[in-house]
C-alpha positions in Angstrom: 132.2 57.0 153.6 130.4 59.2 151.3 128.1 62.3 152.2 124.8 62.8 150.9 125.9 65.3 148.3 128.0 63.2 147.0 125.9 60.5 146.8 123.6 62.7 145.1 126.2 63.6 142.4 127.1 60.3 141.8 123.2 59.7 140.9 122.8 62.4 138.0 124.8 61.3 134.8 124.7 64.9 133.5 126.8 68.4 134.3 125.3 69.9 137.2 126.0 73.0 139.3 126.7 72.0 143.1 124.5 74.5 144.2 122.0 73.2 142.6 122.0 69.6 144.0 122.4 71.4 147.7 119.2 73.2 147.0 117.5 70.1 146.3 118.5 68.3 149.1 117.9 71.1 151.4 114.2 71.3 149.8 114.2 67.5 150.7 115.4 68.2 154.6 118.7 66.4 153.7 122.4 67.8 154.9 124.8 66.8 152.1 127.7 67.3 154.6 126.0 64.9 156.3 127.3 60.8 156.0 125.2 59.0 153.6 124.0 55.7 155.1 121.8 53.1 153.3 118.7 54.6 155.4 119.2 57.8 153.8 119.6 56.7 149.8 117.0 54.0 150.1 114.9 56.8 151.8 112.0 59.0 149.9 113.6 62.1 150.6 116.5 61.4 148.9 115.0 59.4 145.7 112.5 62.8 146.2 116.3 64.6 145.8 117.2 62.8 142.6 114.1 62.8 140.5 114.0 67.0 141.4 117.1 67.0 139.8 116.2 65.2 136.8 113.2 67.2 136.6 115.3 70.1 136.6 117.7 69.0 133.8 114.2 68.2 131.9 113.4 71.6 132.2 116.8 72.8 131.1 118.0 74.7 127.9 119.6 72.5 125.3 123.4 72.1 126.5 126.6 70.2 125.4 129.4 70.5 128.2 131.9 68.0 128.8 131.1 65.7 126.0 127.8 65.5 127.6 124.3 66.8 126.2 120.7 66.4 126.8 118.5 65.3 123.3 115.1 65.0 123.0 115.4 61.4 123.2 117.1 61.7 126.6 114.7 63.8 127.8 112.3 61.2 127.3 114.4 59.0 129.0 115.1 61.0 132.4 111.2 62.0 132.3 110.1 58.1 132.7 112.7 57.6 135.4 112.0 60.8 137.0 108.3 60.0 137.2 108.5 56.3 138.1 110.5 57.5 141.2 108.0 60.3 142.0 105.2 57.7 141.9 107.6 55.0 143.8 107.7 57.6 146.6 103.9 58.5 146.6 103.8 61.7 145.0 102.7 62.9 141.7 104.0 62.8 138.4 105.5 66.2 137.2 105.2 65.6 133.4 102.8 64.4 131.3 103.5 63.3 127.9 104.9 64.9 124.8 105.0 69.2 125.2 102.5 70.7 123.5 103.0 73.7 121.9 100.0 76.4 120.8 100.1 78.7 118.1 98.1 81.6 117.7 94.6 82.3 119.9 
């Protein structure tokens, strides 16, 4: 079988530091050395674990590793799926829309 953390890994699509997903699943109460069971990945604290992440790469610079990169367009992408499973899980959206960006006063 599979442990958490590398369930979790197997979730996010993009380059992601290890420590990273452990700090999400820790914020989540979640062990990733622990066995992943269908409890646990159809649970809300480890959807909660996945959507923090895509938030996270959301939030991230622009970056090309591995033939990977995030776009705008994919940013868009990951922001619906990330909110749909925050709302699936009864908590709030994190994003709203477009950025908006404010020049001068």
């Amino acid at each position: 079988m599979k442990t958490i953390l590398q369930a979790l890994i197997d979730e996010i699509d993009y380059p992601f530091p290890v420590g990273k997903f452990e700090n999400k699943l820790l914020a989540r109460g979640l062990n990733g050395d622990d066995e992943c069971t269908y409890d646990v990945i159809t649970g809300n604290s480890f959807k909660g674990a996945v959507a923090d992440c895509l938030y996270s790469l959301i939030e991230a610079v622009n970056f090309s590793e591995s033939d990977k990169s995030i776009s705008l367009p994919d940013r868009d992408v990951l922001l619906k799926k990330m909110n749909a499973i925050y709302t699936s899980i009864g908590e709030p959206e994190k994003c709203f829309g477009e950025p908006v960006v404010y020049i001068g006063g």
